[in-house]
C-alpha positions as CSV (number, residue, x, y, z in Angstrom):
1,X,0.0,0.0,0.0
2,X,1.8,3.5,-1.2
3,X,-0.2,5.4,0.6
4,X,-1.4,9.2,-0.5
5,X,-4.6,10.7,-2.2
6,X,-3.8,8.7,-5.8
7,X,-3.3,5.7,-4.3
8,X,-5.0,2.8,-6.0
9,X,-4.8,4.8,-9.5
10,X,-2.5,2.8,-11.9
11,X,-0.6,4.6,-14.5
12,X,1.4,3.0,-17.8
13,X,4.2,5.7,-18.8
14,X,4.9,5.6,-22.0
15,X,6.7,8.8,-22.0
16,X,11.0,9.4,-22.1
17,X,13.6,11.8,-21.3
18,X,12.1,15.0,-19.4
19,X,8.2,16.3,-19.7
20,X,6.5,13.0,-19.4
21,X,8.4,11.7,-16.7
22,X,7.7,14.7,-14.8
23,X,4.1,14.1,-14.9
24,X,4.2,10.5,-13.9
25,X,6.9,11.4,-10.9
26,X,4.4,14.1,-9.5
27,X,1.6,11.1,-9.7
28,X,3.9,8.7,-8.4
29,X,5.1,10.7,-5.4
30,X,1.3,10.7,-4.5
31,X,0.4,7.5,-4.1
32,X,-0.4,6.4,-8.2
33,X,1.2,2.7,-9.1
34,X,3.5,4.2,-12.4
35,X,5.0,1.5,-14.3
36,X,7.3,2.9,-16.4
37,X,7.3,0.6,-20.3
38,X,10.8,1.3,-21.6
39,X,12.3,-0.1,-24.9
40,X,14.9,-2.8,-24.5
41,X,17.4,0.4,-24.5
42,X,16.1,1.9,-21.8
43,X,15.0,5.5,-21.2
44,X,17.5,8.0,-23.1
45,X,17.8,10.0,-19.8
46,X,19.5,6.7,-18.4
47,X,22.4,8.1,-20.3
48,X,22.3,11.6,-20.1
49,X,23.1,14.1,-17.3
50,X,26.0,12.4,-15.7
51,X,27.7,8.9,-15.1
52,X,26.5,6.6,-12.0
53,X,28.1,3.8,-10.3
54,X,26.3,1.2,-12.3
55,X,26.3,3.1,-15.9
56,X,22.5,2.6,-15.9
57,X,21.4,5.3,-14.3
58,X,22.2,9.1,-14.5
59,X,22.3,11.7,-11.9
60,X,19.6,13.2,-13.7
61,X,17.4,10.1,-14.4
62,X,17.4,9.4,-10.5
63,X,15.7,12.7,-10.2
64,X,12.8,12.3,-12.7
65,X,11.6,8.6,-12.0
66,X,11.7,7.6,-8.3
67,X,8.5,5.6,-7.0
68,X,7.8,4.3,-10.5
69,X,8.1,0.5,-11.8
70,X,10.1,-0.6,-14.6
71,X,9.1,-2.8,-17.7
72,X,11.0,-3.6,-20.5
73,X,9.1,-4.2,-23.4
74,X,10.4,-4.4,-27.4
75,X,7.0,-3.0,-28.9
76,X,8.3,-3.7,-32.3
77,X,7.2,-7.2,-31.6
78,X,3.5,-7.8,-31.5
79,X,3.9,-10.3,-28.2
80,X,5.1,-6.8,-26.4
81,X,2.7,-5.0,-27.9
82,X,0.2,-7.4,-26.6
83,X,1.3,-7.6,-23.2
84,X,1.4,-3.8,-23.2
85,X,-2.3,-3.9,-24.4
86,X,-3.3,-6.2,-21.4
87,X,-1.3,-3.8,-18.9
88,X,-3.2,-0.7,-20.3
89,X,-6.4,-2.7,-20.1
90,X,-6.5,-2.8,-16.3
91,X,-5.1,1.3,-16.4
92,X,-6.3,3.9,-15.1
93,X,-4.6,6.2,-17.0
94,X,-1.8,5.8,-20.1
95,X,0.6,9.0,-20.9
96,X,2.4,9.0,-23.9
97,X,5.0,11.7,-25.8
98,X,5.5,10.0,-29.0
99,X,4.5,12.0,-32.2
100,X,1.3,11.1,-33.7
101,X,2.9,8.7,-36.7
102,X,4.3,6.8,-34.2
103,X,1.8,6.8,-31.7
104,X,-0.7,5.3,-34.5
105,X,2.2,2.7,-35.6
106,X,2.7,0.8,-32.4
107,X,-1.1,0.9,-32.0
108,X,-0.9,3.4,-28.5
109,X,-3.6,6.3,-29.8
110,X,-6.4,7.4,-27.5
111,X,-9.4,5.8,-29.7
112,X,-7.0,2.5,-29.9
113,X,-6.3,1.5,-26.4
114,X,-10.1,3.3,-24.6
115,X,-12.4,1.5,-27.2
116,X,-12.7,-1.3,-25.3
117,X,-11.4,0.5,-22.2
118,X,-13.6,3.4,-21.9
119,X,-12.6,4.2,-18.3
120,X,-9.3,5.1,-19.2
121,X,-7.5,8.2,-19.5
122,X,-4.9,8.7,-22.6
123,X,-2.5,11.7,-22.1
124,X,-0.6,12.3,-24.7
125,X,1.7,14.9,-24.6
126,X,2.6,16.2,-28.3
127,X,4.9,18.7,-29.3
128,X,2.5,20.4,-31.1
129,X,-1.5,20.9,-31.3
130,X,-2.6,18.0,-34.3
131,X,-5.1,20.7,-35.7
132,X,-1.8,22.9,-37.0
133,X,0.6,22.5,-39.8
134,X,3.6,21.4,-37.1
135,X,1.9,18.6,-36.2
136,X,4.2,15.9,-37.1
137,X,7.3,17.9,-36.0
138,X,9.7,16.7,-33.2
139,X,10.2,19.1,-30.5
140,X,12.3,19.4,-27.6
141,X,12.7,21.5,-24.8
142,X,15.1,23.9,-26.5
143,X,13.3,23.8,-29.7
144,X,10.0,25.0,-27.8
145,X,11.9,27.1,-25.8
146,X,13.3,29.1,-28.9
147,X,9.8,28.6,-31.0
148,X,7.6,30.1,-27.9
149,X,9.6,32.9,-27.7
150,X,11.6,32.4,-24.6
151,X,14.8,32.9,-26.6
152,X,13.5,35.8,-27.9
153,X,13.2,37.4,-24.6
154,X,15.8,36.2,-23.9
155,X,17.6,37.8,-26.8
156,X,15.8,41.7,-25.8
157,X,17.2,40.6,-22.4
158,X,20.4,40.0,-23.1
159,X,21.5,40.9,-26.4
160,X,21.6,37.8,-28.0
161,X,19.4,34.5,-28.3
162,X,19.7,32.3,-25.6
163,X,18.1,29.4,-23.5
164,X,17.1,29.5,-20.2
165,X,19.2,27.3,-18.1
166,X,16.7,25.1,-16.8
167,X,14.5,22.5,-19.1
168,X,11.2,24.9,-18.4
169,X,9.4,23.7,-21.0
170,X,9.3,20.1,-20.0
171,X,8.7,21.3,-16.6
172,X,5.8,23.7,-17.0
173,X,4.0,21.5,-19.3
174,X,4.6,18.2,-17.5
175,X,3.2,19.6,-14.7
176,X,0.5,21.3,-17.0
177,X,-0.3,17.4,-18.0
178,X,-0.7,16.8,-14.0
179,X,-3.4,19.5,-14.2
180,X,-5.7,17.8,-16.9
181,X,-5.1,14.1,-15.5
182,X,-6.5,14.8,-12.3
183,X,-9.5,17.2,-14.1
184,X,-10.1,13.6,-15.6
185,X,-10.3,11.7,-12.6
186,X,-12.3,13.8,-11.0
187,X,-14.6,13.7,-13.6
188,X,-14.4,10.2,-14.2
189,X,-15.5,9.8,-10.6
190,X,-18.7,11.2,-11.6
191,X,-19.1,10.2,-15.1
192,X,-18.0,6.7,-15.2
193,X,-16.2,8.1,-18.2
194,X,-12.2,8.2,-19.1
195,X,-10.9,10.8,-21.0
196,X,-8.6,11.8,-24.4
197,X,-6.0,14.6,-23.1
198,X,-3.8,16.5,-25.6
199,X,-0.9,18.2,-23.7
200,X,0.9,20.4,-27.0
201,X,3.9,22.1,-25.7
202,X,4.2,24.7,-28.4
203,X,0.7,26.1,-27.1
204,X,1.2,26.2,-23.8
205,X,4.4,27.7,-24.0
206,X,3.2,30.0,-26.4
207,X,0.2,31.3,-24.1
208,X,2.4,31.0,-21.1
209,X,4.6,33.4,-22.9
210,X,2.1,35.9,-24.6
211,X,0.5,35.8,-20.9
212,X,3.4,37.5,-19.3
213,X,4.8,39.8,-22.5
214,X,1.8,40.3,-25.3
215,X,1.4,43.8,-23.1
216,X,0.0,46.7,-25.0
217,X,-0.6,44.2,-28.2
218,X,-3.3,42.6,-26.6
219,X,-5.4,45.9,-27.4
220,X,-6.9,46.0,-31.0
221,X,-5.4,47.9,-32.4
222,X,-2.7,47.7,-30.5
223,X,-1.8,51.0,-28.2
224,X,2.1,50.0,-27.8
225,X,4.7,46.7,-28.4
226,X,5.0,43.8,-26.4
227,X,7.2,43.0,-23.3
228,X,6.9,43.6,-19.8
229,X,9.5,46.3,-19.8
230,X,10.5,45.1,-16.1
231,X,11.3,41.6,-16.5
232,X,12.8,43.0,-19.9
233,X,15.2,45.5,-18.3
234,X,18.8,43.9,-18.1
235,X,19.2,46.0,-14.5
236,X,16.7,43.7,-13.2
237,X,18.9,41.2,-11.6
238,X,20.6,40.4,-8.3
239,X,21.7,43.6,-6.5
240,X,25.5,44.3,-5.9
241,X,26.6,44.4,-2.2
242,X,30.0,45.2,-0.6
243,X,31.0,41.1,-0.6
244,X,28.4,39.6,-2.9
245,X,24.8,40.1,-4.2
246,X,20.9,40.2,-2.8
247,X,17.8,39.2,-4.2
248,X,15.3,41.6,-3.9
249,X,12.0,42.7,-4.9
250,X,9.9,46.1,-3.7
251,X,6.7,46.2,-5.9
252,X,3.8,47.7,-3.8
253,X,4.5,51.6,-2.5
254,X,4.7,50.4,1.0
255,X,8.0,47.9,-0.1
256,X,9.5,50.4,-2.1
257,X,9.3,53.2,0.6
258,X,10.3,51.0,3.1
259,X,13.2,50.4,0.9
260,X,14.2,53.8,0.4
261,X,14.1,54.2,4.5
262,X,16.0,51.3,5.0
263,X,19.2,52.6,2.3
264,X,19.2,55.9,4.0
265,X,17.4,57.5,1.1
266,X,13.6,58.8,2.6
267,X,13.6,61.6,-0.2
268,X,13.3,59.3,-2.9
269,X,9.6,58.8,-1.6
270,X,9.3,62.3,-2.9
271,X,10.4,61.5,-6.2
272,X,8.2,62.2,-9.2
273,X,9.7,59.0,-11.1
274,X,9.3,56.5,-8.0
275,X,6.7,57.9,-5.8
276,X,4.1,55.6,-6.7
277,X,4.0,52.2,-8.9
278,X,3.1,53.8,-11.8
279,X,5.2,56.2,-11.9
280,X,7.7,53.3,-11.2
281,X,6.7,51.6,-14.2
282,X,7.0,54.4,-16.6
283,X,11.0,54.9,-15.2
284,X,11.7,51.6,-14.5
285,X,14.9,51.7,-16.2
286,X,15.9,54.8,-14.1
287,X,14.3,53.0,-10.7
288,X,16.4,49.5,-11.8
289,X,19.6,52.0,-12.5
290,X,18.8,53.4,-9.2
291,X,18.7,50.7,-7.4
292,X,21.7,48.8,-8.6
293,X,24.3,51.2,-7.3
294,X,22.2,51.0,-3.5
295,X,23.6,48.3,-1.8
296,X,27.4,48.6,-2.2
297,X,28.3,49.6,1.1
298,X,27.1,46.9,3.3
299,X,27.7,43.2,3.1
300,X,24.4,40.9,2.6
301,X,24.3,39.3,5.6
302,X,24.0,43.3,6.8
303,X,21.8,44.2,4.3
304,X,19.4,40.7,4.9
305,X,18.8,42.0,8.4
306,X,18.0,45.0,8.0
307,X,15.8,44.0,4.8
308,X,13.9,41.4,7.5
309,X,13.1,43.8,9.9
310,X,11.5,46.9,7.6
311,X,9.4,43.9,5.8
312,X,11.2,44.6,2.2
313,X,11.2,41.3,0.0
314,X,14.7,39.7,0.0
315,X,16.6,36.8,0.3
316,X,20.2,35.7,-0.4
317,X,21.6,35.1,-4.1
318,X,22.5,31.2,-4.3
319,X,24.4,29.4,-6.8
320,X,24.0,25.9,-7.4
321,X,26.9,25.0,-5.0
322,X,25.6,27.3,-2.1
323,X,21.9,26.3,-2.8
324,X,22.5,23.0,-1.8
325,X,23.8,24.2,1.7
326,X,20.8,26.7,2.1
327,X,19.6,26.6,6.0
328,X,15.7,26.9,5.1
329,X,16.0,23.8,2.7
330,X,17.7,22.0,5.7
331,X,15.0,22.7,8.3
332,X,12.1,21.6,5.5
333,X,14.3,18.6,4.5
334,X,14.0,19.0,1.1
335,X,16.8,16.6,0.7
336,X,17.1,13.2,1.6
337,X,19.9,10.8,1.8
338,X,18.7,7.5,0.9
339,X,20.1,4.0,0.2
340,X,20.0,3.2,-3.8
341,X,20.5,-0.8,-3.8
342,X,22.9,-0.6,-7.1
343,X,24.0,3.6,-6.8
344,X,24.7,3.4,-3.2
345,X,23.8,6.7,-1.1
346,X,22.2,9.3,-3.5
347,X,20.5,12.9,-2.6
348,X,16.7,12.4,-3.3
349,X,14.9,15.9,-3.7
350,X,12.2,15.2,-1.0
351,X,8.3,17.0,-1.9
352,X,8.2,20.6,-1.7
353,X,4.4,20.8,-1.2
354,X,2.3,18.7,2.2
355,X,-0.8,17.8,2.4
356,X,-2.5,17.0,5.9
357,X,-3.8,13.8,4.4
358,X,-0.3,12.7,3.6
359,X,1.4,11.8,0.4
360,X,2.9,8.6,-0.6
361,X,5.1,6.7,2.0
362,X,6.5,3.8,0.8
363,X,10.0,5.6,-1.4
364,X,10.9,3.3,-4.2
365,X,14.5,4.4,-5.7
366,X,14.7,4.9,-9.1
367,X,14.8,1.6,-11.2
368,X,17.5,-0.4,-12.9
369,X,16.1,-0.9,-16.5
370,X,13.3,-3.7,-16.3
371,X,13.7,-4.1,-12.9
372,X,10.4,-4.9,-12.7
373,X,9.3,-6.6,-15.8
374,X,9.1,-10.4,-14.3
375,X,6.6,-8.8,-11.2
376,X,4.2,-6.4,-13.6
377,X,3.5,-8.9,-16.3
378,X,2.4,-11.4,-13.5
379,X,0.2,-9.1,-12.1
380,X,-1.1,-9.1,-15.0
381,X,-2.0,-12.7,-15.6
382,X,1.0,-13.6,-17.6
383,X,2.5,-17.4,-16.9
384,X,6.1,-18.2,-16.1
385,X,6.6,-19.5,-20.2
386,X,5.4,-16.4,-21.6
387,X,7.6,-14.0,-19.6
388,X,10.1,-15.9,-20.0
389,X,9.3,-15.6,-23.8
390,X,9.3,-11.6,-23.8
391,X,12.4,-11.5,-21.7
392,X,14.0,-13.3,-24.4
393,X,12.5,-10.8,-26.8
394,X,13.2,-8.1,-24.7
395,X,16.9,-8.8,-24.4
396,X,16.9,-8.7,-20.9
397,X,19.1,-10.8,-19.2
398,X,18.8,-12.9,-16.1
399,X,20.3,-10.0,-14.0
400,X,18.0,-7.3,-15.3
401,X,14.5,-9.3,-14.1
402,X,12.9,-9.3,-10.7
């Protein structure tokens, strides 16, 4: 028994690499049986993102796919494909982020595996909406990052095209995907029904995009260009201080004042450009130029406390090194050092959101490739001969099955 709010729900992840994982992991982490159907090769993110002490799993792999199940299945064979069809059968939900060729080739589409099934619940997570001309086109986090316009922001930020330096694509529609699943489930609880879910990246990065920067365009016609000019403005970063830098952020007229008090500077309340957040926003690039040179005579630790006790909005400037060693993320626990049975200790990045009722409590590490092939397909009703049979089809060796 997992334990959590989704446990009993069974989920068959079809997905790889980044944005469908992501999905399954939140589900996972809540108490929903994921059994993650790899190809004979395993995941791709088994080899990406760092060596391990086995070679079969990455630093980053460990991250994306604890608390699932693994099943190695070669669905270019139709036994695999078959066995796969009897897992999905007794589903609750299927996700899958194969393009729609392949998708109708291995026989995995949504009218496929719910006409007999009509309980279940296919999400498929495309690269792009199957209504447009991209349709059929691969996509990747960096290609919808520079196709949404991210690395055009980017670019007005910075001077050149770039990519953010995380994989926020796959992160903000993976967790996008959680959204509709559980819209699903809740209606299937009153419907009896399943449900078809399209996830297209390209869209929602697009609207998560024009959301925050379509601006004065979203007036017809329109009464000015896009962009928020503050996020825009390259002085809009971490504030120089005497040994380092500070985070900070004064939006509402009570922050900002308080802000001015706090550096010694009360007359700037007075100031035509900054007294109000209006008037903010019209000179934000003299406010930002302001505020950059404010700082340099005190250290941060200085500047923290004094920040703290006039209620301005800050907080220290991490790297990835020093974030690791943040007190706050210590007291929350955040990370956990657990036992891997083949990695030995590894960091797990514990659930940053609690729910009274509890979340999942049995922690399964991240699995070997097909760790769990032999125990899945007997759950399913498969005999001894006929896993036996796949294995060999599978390539999986004797080490690989449970």
């Amino acid at each position: 028994m997992s334990g959590g709010p989704l446990e009993g729900i069974r989920v068959i992840d079809l997905s790889s690499v980044v944005v469908g994982p992501v999905a399954t992991q939140f589900l996972a982490d809540y108490g929903a049986d994921v059994i993650k159907v790899e190809p004979p090769e395993g995941d791709l993110l088994r080899k990406l993102g760092g060596s391990s002490p086995s070679g079969d799993l990455s630093a980053k792999f460990l991250h994306f796919n604890r608390n699932k199940r693994s099943v190695v299945l070669d669905l270019k064979t139709e036994p695999a494909r078959e066995a796969l069809r009897g897992l999905c059968s007794k589903a609750d939900v299927v996700v899958v982020n194969m393009r729609g060729g392949a998708l109708e080739r291995a026989g995995l589409s949504a009218e496929a595996l719910r006409a007999d099934h009509p309980r279940l619940i296919h999400c498929w997570l495309a690269g792009f909406g199957q209504s447009g001309r991209y349709a059929d086109k691969p996509a990747y986090d960096t290609i919808i990052q520079g196709a949404s316009g991210v690395s055009g922001a980017m670019e007005r930020l910075h001077g050149e095209p770039c990519y953010a330096p995380v994989l926020m694509a796959d992160h903000t529609v993976g967790l996008i995907a959680v959204q509709m699943i559980l819209m699903a489930l809740y209606r299937r609880e009153k419907t009896g029904l399943g449900d078809a879910i399209q996830v297209p990246m390209f869209e929602n990065m697009a609207a998560f995009m024009l959301t925050e920067h379509m601006a004065l365009r979203s007036f017809d016609p329109p009464l000015g260009g896009t962009g928020d000019p503050r996020i825009l403005d390259p002085r809009n970063r971490p504030l120089p201080t005497r040994d380092g830098h500070i985070c900070l952020s004064a939006n509402t007229d009570a922050q900002t004042f308080a802000f001015f008090d706090a550096i010694g500077k009360p007359e700037m309340k007075a100031d035509p450009r900054f007294c109000s957040v209006a008037a903010r926003f019209e000179n934000v690039q003299a406010y930002f130029e302001f505020r950059l040179g404010a700082l340099r005579e005190r250290t941060t630790a200085e500047w923290l406390d004094i920040f703290d006790r006039a209620s301005v909005p800050a907080m220290p400037y991490h790297t990835l090194e020093t974030l690791l060693d943040d007190p706050h993320l210590r007291d929350v626990g955040l990370l956990e050092r657990v036992a891997h049975p083949s990695e030995g200790a590894i960091w797990n990045i514990g659930l940053p959101n609690r729910l009274a009722s509890g979340a999942r409590h049995d922690y399964l590490p991240p699995p070997r490739r097909g760790e769990h092939t032999h125990e899945v397909l007997a759950q399913a009703g498969l005999d001894a001969d006929a896993i036996a049979r796949l294995c060999t089809l599978n390539r999986l060796d004797a080490s690989d099955r449970n």
